[in-house]
Residue, then its C-alpha position, 0 to 999 in steps of 0.5 A: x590179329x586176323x589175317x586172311x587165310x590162302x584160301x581165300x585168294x583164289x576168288x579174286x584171282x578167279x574174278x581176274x582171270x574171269x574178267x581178264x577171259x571177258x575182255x578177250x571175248x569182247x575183242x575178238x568178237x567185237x573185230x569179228x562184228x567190225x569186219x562184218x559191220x562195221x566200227x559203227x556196230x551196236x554194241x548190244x550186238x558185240x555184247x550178245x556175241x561175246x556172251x557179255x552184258x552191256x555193262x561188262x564192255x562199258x566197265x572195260x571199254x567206256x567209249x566206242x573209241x576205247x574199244x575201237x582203239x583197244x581191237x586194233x591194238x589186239x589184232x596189232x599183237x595177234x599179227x606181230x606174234x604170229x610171224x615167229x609161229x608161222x615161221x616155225x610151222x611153215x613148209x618153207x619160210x616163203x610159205x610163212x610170209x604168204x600166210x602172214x600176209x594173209x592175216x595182215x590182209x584181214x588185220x587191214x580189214x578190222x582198221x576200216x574205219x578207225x580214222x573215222x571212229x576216233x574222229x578229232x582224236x588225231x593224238x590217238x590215231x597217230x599214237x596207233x599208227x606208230x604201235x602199228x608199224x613199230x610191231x609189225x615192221x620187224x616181223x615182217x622184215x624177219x619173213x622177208x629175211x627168211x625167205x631170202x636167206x632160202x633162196x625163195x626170194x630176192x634180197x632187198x624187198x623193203x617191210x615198210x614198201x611191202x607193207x603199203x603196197x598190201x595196204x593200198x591194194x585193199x583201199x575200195x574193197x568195201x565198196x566193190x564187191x567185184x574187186x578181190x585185193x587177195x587175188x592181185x596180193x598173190x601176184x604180188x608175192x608171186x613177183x617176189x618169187x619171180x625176181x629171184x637171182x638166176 
């Protein structure tokens, strides 16, 4: 009887590992390329960014979609998981939900588009949108419990209202280059200091 000997494991743990590192570059250059161009982006360019062929995004990513679907769930998880790092990092956890927000801005600048990306996919779309606020709801409550448990804050600011208030401030960035959402976002979050308790 033959059997495989250990030492010929590793190659397909390396072919994992290898494949596993391609589809993370694929990601986070093709959320680079959407910020810059756009969903609508050729892929040939996501490709050569990412250091890929053409055939490694469509074996991982067959459609647009799936791609389009599979960055925004990957900018979902980098946002929920650096709340609890930044909080550690921070001078303050005020500071730490600032610069959280901060990464939620640019998250919000990778969704352009999705909705039109997915078109009729409405099942998808709202399947994203829950994902969405199922992960980032609680990170963002735990900042703003931080911050009011500190006395840098005001007790009460709901994650959800906070949440769409920076993503209403955005709306129209993309098509007015003389409107900046980030300077009236830090007047916004400078308010919640100002409603602090005397």
């Amino acid at each position: 009887m033959v059997t495989g000997s250990p030492a010929e494991e590793p190659p397909s743990r390396g072919k994992r590992a290898d494949a596993q590192r391609n589809r993370q570059a694929v990601l986070t250059t093709a959320a680079e390329v959407f910020v810059s161009s756009g969903v609508d982006a050729p892929i040939r360019r996501i490709a050569a960014r990412a250091g890929v062929g053409m055939a490694t995004i469509y074996r991982h990513f067959p459609t647009r979609a799936d791609l389009v679907t599979a960055v925004y769930r990957h900018q979902i998880e980098a946002c929920a998981e650096a709340g609890p790092t930044l909080l550690a990092a921070a001078d303050s956890p005020f500071d730490a939900l600032c610069q959280w927000v901060d990464l939620f801005v640019d998250f919000l600048v990778t969704k352009h588009g999705l909705a039109d990306a997915l078109q009729s996919d409405s099942d998808r779309f709202a399947a994203l949108h829950t994902y969405f606020l199922d992960r980032l709801l609680p990170v963002c409550a735990h900042l703003l419990d931080a911050a009011a448990e500190s006395g840098e804050i005001s007790p009460g600011t709901q994650p959800y209202e906070l949440l769409r208030g920076i993503g209403n401030l955005c709306v129209g960035r993309e098509n007015d280059p003389r409107y900046d959402p980030r300077r009236l976002i830090a007047l916004l979050l400078q308010g919640l200091q100002g409603a602090r308790p005397a």
